[in-house]
MARLUMPA-595784 format. One record per residue (C-alpha): x, y, z; residue in three letters; residue number from 1. Coordinates in steps of 0.001 Angstrom, whole numbers, padded with zeros to 6 digits. Layout:
<atoms>
atom px:X | py:Y | pz:Z | lumtor:ALA | ronu:NUM
...
</atoms>
This chain:
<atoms>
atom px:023465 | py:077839 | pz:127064 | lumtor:UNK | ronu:1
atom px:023576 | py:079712 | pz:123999 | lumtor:UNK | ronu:2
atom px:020541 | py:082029 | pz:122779 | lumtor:UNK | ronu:3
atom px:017926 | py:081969 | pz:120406 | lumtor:UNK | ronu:4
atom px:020649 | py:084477 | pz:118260 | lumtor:UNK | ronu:5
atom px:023334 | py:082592 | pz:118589 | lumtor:UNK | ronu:6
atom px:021346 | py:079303 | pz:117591 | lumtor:UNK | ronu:7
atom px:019852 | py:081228 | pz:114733 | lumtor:UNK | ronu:8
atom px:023289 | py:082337 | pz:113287 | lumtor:UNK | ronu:9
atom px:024879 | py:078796 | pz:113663 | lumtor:UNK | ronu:10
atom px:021907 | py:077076 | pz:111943 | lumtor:UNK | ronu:11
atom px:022364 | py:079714 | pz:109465 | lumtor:UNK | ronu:12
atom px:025814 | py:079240 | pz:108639 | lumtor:UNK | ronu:13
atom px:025398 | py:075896 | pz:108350 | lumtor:UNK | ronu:14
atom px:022618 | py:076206 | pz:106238 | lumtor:UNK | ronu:15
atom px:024538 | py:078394 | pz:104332 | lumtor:UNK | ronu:16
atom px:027357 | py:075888 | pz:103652 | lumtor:UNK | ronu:17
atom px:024861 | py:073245 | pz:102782 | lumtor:UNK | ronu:18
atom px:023353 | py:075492 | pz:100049 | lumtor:UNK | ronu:19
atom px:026733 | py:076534 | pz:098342 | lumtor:UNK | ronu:20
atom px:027352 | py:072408 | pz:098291 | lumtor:UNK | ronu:21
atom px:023721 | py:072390 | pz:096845 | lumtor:UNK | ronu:22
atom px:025164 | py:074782 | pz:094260 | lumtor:UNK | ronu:23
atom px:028015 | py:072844 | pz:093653 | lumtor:UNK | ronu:24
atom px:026355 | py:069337 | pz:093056 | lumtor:UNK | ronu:25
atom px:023990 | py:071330 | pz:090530 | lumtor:UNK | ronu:26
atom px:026673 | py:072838 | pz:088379 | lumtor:UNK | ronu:27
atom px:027955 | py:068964 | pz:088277 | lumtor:UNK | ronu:28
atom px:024970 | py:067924 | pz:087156 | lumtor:UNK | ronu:29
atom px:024739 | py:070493 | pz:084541 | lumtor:UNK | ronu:30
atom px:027693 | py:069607 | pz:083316 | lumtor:UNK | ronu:31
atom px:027091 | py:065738 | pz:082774 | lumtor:UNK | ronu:32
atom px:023619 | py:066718 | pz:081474 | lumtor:UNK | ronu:33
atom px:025450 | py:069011 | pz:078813 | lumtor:UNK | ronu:34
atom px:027345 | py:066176 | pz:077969 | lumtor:UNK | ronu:35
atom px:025004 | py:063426 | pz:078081 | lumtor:UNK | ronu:36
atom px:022334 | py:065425 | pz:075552 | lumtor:UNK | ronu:37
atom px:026041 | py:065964 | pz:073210 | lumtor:UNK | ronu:38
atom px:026103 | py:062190 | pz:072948 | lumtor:UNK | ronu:39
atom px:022769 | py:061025 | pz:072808 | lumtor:UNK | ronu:40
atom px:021650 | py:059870 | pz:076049 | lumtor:UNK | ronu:41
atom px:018015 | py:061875 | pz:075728 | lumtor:UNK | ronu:42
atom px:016565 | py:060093 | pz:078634 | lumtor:UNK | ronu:43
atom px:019542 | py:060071 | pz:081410 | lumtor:UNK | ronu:44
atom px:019588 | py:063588 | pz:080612 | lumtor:UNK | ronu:45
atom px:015929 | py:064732 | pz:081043 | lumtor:UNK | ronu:46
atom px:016293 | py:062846 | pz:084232 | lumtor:UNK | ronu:47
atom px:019405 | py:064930 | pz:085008 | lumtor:UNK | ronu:48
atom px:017740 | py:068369 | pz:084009 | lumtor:UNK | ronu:49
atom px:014589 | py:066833 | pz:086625 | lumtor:UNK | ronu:50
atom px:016870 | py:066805 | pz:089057 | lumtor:UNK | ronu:51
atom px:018615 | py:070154 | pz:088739 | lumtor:UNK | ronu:52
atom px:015101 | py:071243 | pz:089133 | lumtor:UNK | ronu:53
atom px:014617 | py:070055 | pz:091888 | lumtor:UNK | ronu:54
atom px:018174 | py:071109 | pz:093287 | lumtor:UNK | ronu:55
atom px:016531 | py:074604 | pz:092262 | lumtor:UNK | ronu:56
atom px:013493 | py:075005 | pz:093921 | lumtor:UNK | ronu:57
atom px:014830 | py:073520 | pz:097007 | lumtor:UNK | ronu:58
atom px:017746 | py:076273 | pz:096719 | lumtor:UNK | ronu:59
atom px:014970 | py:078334 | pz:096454 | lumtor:UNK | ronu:60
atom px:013417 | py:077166 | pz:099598 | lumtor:UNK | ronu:61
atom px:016662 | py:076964 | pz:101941 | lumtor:UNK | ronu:62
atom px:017744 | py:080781 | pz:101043 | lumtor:UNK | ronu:63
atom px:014197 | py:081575 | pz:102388 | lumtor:UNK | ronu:64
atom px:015044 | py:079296 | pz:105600 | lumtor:UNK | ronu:65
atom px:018672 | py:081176 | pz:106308 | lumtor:UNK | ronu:66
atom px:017026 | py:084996 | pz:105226 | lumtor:UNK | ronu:67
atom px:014357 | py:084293 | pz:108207 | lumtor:UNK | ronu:68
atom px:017197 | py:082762 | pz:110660 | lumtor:UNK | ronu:69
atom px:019205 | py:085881 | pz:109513 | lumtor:UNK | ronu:70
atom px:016512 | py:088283 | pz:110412 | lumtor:UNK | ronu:71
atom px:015673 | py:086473 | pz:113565 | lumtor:UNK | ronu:72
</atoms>
């Protein structure tokens, strides 16, 4: 059975991967918002911009998650 290290660094990793998706999907978004707000769809994009915010803080909170698997 692997150890607690070796758990650690393979939640990590995977972690990791699911943040740069996380990344991904939010530069998507930005884009769409960018062009929603060019053509006039105000609301779809505030709800766009709501949800890269959210995208954000949860970043926020997974890159805490992998630094204390990382120094674990």
């Amino acid at each position: 059975m692997p150890d607690s290290s070796d758990t650690n660094i393979a939640t990590a990793d995977a972690l990791t991967l699911l943040l740069h998706n996380q990344h991904a999907i939010c530069a998507a978004i930005e884009e769409v918002t960018k062009w929603l707000s060019e053509n006039g769809v105000v609301s779809a994009a505030a709800n766009a911009t709501a949800a890269m915010e959210t995208l954000d803080k949860n970043a926020q909170a997974i890159t805490r998650a992998i630094m204390r698997l990382r120094q674990s």
